[in-house]
PDB file of N, CA, C and O in Angstrom:
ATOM      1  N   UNK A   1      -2.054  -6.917  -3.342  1.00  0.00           N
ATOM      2  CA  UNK A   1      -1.909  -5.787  -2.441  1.00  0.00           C
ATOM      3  C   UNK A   1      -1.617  -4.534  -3.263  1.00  0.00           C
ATOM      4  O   UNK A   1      -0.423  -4.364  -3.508  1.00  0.00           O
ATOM      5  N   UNK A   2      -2.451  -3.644  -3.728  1.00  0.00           N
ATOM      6  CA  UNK A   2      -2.315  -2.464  -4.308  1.00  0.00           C
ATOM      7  C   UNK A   2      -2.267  -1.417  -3.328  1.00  0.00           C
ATOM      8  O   UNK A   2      -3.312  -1.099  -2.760  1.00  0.00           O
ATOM      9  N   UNK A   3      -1.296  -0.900  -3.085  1.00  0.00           N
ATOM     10  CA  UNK A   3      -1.275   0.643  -2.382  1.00  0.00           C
ATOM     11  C   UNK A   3      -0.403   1.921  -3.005  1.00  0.00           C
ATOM     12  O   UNK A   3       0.159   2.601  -2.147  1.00  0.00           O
ATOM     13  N   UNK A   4      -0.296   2.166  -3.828  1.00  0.00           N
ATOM     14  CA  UNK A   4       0.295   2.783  -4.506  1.00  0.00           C
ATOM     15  C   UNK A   4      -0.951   3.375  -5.254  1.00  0.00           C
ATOM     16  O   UNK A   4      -2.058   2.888  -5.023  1.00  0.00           O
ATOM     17  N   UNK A   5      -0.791   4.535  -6.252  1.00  0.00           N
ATOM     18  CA  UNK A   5      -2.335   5.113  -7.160  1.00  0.00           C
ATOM     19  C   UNK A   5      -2.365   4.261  -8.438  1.00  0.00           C
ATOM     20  O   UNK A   5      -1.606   3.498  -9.036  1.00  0.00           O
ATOM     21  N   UNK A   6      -3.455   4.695  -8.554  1.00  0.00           N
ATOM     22  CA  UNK A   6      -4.061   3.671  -9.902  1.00  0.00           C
ATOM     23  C   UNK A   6      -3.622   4.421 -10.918  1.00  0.00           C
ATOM     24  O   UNK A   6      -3.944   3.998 -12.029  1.00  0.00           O
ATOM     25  N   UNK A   7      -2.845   5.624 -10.879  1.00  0.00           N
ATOM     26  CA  UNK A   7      -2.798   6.319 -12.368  1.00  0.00           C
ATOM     27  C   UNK A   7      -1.492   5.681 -12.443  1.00  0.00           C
ATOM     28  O   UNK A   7      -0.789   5.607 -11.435  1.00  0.00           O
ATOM     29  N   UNK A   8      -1.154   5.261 -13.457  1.00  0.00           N
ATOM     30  CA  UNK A   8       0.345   4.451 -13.706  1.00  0.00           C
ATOM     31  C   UNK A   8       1.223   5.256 -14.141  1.00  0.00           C
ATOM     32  O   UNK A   8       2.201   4.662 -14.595  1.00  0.00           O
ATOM     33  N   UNK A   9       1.290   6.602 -14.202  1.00  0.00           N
ATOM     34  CA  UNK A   9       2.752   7.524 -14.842  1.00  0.00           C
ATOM     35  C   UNK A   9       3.049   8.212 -13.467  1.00  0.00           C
ATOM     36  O   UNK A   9       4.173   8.679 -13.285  1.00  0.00           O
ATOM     37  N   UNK A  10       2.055   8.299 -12.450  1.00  0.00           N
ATOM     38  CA  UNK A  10       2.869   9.187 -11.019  1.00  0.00           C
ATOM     39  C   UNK A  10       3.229   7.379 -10.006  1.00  0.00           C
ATOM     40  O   UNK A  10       4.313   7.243  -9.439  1.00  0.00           O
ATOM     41  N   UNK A  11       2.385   6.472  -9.974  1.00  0.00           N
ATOM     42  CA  UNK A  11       2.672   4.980  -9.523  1.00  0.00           C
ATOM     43  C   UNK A  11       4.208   5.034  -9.950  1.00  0.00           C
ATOM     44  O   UNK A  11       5.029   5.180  -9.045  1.00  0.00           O
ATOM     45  N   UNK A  12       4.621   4.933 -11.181  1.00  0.00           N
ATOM     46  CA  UNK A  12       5.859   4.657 -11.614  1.00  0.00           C
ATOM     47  C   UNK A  12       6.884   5.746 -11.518  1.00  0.00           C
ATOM     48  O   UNK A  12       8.058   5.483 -11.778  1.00  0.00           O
ATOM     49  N   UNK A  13       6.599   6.686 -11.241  1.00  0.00           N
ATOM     50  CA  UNK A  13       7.292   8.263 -11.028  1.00  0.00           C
ATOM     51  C   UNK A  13       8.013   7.481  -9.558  1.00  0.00           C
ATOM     52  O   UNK A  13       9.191   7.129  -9.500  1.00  0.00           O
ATOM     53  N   UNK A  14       7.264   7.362  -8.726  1.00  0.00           N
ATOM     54  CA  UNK A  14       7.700   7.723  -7.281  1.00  0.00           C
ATOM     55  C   UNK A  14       8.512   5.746  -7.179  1.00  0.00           C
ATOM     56  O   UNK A  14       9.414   5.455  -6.394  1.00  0.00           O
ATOM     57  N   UNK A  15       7.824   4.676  -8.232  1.00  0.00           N
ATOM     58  CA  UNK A  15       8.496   3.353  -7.671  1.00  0.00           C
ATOM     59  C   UNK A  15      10.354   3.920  -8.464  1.00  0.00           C
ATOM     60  O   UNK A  15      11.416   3.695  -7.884  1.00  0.00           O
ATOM     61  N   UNK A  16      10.277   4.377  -9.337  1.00  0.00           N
ATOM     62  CA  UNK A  16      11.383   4.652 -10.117  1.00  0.00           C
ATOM     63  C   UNK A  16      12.642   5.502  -9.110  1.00  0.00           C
ATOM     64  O   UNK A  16      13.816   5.180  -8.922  1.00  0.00           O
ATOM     65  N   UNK A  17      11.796   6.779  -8.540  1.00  0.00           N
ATOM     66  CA  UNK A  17      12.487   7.384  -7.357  1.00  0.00           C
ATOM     67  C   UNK A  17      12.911   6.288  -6.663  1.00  0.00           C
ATOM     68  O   UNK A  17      14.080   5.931  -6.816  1.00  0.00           O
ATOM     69  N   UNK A  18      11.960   5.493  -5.697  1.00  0.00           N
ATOM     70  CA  UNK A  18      12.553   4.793  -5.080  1.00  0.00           C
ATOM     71  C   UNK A  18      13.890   3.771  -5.427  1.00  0.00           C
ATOM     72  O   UNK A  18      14.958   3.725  -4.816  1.00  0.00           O
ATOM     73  N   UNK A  19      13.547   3.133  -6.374  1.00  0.00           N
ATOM     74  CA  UNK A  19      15.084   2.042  -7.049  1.00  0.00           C
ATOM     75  C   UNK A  19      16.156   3.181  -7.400  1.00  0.00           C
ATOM     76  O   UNK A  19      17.373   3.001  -7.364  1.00  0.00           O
ATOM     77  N   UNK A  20      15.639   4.152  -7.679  1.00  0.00           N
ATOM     78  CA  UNK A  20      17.051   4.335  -7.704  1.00  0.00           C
ATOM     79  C   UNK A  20      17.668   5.062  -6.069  1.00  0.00           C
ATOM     80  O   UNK A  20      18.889   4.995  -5.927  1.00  0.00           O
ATOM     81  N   UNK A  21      17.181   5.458  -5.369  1.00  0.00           N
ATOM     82  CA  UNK A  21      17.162   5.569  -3.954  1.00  0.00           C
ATOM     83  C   UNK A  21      18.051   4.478  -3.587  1.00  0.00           C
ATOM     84  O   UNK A  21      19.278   4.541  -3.513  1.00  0.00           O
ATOM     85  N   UNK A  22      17.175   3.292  -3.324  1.00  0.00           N
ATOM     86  CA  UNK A  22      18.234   2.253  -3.287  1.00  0.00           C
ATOM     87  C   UNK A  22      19.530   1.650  -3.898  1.00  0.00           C
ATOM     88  O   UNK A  22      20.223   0.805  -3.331  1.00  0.00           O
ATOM     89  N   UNK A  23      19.782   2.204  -5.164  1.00  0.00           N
ATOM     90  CA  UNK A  23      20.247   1.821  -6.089  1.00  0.00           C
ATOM     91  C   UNK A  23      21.814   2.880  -6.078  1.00  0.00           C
ATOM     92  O   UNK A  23      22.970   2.591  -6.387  1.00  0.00           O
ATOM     93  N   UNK A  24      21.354   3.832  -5.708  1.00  0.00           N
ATOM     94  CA  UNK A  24      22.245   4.862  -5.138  1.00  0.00           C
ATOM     95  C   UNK A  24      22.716   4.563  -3.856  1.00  0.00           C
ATOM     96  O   UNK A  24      23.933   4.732  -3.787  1.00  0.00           O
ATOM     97  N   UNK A  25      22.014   4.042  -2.441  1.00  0.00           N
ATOM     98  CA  UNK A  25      22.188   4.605  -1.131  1.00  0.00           C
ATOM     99  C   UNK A  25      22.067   5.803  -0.736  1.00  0.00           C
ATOM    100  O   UNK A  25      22.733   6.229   0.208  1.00  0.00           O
ATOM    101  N   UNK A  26      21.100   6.618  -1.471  1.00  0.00           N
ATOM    102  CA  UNK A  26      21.093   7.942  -0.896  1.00  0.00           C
ATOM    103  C   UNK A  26      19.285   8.109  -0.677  1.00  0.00           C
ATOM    104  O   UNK A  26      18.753   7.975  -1.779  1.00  0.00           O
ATOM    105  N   UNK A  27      18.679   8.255  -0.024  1.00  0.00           N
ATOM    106  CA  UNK A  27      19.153   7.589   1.714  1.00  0.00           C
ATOM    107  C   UNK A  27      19.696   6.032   1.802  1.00  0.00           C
ATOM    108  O   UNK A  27      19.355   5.089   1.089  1.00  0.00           O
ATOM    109  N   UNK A  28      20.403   6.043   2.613  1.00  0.00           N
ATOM    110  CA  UNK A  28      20.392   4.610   3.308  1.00  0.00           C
ATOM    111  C   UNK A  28      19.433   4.438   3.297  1.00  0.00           C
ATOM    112  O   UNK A  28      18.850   3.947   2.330  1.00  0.00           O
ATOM    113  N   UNK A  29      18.774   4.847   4.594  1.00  0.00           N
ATOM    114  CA  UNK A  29      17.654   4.204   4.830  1.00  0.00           C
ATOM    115  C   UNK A  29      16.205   3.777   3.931  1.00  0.00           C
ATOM    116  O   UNK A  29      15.072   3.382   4.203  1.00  0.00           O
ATOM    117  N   UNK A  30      16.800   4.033   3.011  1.00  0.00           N
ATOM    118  CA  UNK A  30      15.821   3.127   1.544  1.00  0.00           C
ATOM    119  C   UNK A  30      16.036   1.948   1.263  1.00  0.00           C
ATOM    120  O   UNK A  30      15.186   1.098   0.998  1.00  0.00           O
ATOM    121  N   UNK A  31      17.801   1.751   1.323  1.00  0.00           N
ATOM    122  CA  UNK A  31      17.829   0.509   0.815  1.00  0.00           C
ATOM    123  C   UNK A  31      17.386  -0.372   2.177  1.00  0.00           C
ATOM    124  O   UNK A  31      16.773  -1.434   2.065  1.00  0.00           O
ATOM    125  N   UNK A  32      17.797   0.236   3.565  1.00  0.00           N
ATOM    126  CA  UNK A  32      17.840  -0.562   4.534  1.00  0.00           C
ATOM    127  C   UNK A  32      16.601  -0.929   4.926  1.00  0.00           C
ATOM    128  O   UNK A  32      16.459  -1.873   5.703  1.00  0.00           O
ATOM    129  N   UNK A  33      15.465  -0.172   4.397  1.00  0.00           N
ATOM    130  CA  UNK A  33      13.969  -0.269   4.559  1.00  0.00           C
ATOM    131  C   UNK A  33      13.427  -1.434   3.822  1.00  0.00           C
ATOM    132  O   UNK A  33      12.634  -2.264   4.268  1.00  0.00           O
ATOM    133  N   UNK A  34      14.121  -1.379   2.255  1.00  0.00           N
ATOM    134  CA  UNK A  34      14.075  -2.389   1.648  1.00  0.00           C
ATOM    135  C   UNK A  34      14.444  -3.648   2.095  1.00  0.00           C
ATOM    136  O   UNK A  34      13.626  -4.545   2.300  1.00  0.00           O
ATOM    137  N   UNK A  35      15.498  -3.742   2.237  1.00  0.00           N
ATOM    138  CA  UNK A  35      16.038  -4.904   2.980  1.00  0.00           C
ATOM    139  C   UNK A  35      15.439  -5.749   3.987  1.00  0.00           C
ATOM    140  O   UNK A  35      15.500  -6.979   3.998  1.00  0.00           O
ATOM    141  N   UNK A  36      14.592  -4.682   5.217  1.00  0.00           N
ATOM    142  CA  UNK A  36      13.984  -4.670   6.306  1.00  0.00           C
ATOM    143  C   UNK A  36      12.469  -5.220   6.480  1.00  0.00           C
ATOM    144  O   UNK A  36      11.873  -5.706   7.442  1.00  0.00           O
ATOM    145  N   UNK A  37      12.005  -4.866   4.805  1.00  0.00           N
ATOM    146  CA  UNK A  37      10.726  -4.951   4.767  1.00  0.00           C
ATOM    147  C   UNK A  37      10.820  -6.596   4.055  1.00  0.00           C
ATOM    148  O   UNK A  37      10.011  -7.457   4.399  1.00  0.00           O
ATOM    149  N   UNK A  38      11.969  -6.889   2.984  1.00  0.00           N
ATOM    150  CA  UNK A  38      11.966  -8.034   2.424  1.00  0.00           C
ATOM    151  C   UNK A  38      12.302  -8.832   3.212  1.00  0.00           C
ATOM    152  O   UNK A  38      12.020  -9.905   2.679  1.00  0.00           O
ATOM    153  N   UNK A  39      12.898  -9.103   4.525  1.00  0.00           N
ATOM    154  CA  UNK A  39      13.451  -9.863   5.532  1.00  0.00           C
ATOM    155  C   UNK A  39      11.751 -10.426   6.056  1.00  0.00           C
ATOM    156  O   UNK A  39      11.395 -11.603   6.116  1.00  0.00           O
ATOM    157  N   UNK A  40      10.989  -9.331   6.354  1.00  0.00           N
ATOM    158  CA  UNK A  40       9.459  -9.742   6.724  1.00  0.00           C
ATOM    159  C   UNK A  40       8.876 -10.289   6.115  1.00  0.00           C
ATOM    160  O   UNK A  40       7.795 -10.615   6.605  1.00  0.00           O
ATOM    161  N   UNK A  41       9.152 -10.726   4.763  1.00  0.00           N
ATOM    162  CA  UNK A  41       8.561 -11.738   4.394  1.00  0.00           C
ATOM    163  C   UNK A  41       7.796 -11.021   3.401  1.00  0.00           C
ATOM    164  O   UNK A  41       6.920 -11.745   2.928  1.00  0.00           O
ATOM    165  N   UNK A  42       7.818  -9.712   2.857  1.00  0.00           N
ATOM    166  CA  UNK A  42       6.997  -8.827   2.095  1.00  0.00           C
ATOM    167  C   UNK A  42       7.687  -9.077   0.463  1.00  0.00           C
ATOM    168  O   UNK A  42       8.835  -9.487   0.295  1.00  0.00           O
ATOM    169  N   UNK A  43       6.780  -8.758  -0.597  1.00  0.00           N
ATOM    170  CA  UNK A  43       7.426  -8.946  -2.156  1.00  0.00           C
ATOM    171  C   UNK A  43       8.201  -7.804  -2.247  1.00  0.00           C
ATOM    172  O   UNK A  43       8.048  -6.869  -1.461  1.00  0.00           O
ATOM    173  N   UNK A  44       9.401  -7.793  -3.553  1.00  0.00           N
ATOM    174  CA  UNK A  44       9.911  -7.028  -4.006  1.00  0.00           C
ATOM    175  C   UNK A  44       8.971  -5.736  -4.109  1.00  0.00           C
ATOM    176  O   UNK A  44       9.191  -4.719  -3.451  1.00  0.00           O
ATOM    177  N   UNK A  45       8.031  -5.860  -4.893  1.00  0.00           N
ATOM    178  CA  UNK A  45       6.947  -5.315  -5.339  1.00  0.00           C
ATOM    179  C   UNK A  45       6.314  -4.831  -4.179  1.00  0.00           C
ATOM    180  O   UNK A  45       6.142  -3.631  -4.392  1.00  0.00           O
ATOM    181  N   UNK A  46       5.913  -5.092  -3.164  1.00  0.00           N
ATOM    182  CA  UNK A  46       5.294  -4.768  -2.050  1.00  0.00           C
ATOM    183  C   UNK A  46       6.191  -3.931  -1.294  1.00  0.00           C
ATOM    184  O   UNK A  46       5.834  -2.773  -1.078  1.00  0.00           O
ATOM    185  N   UNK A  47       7.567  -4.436  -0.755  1.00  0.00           N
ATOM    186  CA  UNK A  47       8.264  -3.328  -0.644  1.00  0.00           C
ATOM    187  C   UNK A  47       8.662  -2.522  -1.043  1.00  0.00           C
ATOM    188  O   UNK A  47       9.194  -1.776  -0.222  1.00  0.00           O
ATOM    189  N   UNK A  48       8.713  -2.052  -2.603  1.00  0.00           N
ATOM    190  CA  UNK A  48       9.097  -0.931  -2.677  1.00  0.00           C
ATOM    191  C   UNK A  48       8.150   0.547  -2.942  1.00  0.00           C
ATOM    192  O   UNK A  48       8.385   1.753  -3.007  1.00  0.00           O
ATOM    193  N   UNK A  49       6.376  -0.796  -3.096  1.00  0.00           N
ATOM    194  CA  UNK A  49       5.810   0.010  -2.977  1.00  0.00           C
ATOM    195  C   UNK A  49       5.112   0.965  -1.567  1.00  0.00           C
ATOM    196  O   UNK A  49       4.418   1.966  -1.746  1.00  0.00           O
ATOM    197  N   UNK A  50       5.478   0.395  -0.148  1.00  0.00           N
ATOM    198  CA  UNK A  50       5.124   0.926   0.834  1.00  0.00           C
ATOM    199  C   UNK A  50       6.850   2.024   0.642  1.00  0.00           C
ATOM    200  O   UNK A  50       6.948   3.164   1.096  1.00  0.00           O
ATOM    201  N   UNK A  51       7.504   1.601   0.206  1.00  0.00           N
ATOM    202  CA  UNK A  51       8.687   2.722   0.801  1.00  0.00           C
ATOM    203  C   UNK A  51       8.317   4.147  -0.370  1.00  0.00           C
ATOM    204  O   UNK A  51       8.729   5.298  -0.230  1.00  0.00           O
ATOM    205  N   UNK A  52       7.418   3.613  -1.517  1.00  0.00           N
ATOM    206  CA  UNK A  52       6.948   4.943  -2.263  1.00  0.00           C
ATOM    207  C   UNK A  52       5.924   5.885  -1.562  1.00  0.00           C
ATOM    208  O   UNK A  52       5.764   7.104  -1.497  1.00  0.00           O
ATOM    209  N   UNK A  53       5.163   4.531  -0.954  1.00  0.00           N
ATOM    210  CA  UNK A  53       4.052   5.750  -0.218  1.00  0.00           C
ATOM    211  C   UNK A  53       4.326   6.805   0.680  1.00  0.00           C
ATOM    212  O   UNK A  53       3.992   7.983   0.806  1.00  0.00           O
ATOM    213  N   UNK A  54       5.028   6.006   1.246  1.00  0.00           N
ATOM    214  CA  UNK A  54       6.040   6.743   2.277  1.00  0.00           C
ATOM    215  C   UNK A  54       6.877   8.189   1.223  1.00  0.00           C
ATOM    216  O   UNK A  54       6.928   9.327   1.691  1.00  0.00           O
ATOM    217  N   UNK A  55       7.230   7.983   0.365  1.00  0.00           N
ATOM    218  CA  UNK A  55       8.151   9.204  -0.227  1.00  0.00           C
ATOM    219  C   UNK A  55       6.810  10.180  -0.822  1.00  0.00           C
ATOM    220  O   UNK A  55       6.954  11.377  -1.069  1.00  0.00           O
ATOM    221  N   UNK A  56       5.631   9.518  -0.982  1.00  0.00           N
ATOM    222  CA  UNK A  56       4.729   9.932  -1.527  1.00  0.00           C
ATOM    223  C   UNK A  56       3.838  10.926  -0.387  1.00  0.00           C
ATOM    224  O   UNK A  56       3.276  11.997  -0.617  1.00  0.00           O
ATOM    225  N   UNK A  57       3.918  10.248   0.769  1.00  0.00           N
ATOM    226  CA  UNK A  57       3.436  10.936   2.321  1.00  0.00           C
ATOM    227  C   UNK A  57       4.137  12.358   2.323  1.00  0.00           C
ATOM    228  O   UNK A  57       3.403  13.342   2.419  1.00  0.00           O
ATOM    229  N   UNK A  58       5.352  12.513   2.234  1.00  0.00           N
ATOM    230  CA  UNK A  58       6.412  13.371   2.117  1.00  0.00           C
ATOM    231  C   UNK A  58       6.235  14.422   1.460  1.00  0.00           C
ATOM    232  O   UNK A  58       6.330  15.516   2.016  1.00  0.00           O
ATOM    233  N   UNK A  59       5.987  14.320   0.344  1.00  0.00           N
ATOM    234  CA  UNK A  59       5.665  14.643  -0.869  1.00  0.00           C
ATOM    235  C   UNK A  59       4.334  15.685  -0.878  1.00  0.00           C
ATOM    236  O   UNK A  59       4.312  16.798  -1.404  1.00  0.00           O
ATOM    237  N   UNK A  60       3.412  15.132  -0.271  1.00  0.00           N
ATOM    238  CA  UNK A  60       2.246  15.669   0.208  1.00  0.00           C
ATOM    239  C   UNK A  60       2.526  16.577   0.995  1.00  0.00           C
ATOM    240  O   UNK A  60       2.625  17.773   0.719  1.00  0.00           O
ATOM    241  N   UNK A  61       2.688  16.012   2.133  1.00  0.00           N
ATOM    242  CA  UNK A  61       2.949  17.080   3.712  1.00  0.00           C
ATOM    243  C   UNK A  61       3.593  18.454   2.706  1.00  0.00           C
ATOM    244  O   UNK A  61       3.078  19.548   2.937  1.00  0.00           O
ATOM    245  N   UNK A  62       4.605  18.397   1.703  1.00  0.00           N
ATOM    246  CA  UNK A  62       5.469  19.382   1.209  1.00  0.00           C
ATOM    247  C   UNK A  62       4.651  20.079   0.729  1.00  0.00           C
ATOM    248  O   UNK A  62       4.568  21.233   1.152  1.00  0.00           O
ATOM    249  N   UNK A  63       3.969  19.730  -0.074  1.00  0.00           N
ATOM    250  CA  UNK A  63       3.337  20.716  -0.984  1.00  0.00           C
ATOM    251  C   UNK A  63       2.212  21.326  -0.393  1.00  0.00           C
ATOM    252  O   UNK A  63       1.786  22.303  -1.008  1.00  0.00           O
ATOM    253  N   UNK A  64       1.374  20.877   1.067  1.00  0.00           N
ATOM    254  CA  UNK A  64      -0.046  21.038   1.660  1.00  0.00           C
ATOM    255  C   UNK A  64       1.163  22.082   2.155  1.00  0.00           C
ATOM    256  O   UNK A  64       1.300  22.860   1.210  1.00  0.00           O
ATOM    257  N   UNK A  65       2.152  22.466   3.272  1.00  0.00           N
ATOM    258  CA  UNK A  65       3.107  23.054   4.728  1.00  0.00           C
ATOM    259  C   UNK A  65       3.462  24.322   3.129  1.00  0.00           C
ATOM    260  O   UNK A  65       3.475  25.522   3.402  1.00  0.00           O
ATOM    261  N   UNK A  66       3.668  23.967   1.883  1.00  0.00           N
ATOM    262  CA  UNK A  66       4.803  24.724   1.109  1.00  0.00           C
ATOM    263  C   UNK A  66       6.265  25.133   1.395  1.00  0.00           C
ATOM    264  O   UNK A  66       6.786  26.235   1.221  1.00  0.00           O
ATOM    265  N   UNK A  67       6.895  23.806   1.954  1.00  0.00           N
ATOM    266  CA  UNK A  67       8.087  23.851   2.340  1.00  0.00           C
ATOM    267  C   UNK A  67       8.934  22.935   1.620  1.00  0.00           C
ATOM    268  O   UNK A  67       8.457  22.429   0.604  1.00  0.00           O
ATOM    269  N   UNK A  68       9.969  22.668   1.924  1.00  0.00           N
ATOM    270  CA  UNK A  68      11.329  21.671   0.693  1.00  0.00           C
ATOM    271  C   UNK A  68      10.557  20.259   1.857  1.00  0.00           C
ATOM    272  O   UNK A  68       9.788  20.210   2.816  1.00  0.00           O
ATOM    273  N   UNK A  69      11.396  19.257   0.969  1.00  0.00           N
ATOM    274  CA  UNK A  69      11.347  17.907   1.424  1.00  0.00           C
ATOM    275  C   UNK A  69      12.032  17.948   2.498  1.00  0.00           C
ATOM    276  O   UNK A  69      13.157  18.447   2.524  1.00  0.00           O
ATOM    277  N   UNK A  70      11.393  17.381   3.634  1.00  0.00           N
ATOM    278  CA  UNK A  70      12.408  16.445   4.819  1.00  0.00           C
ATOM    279  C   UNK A  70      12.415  15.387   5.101  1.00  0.00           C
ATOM    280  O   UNK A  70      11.697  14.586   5.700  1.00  0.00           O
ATOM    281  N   UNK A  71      13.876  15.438   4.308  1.00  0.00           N
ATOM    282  CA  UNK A  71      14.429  13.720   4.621  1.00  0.00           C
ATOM    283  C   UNK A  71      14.346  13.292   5.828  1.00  0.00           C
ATOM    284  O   UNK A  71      14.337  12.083   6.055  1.00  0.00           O
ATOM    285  N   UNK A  72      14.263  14.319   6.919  1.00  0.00           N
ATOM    286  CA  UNK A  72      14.779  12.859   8.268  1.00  0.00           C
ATOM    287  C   UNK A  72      12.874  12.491   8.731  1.00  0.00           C
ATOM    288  O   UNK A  72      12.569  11.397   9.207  1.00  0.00           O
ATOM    289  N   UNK A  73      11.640  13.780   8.437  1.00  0.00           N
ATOM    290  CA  UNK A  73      10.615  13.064   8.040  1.00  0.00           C
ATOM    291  C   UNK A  73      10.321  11.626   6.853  1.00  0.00           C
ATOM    292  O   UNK A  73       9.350  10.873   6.916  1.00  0.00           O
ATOM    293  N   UNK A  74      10.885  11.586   6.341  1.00  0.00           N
ATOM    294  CA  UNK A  74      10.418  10.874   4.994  1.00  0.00           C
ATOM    295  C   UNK A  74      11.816   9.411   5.599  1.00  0.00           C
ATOM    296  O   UNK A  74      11.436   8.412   4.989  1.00  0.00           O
ATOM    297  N   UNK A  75      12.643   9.148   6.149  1.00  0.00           N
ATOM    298  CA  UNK A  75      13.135   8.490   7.007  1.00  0.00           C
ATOM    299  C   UNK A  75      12.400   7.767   7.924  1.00  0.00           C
ATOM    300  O   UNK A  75      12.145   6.564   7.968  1.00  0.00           O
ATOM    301  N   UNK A  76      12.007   8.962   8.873  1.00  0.00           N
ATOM    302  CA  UNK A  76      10.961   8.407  10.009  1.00  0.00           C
ATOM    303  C   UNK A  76       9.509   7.865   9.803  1.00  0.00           C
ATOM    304  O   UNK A  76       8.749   7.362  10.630  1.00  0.00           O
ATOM    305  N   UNK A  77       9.316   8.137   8.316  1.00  0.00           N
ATOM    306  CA  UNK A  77       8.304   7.435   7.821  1.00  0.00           C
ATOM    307  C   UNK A  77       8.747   5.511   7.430  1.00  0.00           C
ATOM    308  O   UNK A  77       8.180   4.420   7.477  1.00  0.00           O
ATOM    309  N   UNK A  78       9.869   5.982   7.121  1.00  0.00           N
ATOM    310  CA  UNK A  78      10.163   4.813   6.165  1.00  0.00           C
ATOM    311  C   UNK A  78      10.451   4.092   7.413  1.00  0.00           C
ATOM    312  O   UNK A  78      10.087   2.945   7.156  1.00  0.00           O
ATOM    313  N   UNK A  79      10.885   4.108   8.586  1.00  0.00           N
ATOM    314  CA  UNK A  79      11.308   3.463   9.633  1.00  0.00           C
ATOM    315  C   UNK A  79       9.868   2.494  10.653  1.00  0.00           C
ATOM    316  O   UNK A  79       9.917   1.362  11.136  1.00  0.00           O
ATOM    317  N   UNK A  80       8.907   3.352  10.666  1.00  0.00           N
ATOM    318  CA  UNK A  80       7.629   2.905  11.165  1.00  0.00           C
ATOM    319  C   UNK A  80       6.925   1.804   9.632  1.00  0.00           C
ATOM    320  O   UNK A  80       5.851   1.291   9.948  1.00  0.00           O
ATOM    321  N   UNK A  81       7.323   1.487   8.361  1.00  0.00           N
ATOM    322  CA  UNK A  81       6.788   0.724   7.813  1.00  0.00           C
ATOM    323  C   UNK A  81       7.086  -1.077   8.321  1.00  0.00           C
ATOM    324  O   UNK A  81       8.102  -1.560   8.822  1.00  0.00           O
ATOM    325  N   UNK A  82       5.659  -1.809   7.923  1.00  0.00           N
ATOM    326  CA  UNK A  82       5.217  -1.798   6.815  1.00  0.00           C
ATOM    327  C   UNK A  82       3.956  -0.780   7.477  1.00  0.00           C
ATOM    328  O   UNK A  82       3.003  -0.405   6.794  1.00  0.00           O
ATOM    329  N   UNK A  83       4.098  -0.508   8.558  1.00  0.00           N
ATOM    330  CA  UNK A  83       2.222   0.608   9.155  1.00  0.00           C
ATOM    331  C   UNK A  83       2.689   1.882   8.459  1.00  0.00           C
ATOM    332  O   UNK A  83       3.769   2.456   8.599  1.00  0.00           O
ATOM    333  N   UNK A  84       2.002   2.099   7.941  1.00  0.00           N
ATOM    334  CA  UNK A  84       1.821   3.708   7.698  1.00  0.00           C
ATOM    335  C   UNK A  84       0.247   4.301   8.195  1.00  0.00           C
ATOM    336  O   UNK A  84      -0.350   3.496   8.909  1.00  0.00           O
ATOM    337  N   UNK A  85      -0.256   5.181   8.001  1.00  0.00           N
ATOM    338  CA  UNK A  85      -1.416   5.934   8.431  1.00  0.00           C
ATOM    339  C   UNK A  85      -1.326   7.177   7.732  1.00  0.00           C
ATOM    340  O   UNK A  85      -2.187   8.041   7.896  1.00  0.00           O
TER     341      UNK A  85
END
């Protein structure tokens, strides 16, 4: 299951954000996504890569709008996984 980009220095940019996300608790709702997504039966690896896309969705919207990050978007992303769109 590859969903994350094929270039491996921004892939690892945003999985790195994420662990430490979790690794911190800042958001919660990273680690709890984590947690949430590994309870489903999903890999380490698999979850943390849908909770990147998700920071990666975020990420986008920011830079297309030219506005700061929103967390309680990038939350409400992480809350509707493992679906994203």
């Amino acid at each position: 299951m590859r969903i994350m980009s094929d270039d491996k220095t921004v892939r690892d940019g945003f999985l790195s954000t994420v662990v430490n996300q979790i690794a911190e608790g800042d958001p919660p709702e990273a680690k709890d996504t984590y947690e949430r997504l590994k309870a489903q039966g999903l890999s380490e690896g698999q979850a943390l890569q849908l909770i990147g896309l998700a920071l990666k969705k975020e990420m986008k919207q920011m830079i297309a709008e030219s506005r700061g990050f929103d967390n309680e978007r990038y939350i409400a992303l992480m809350k509707r996984l493992p679906e994203i769109d």
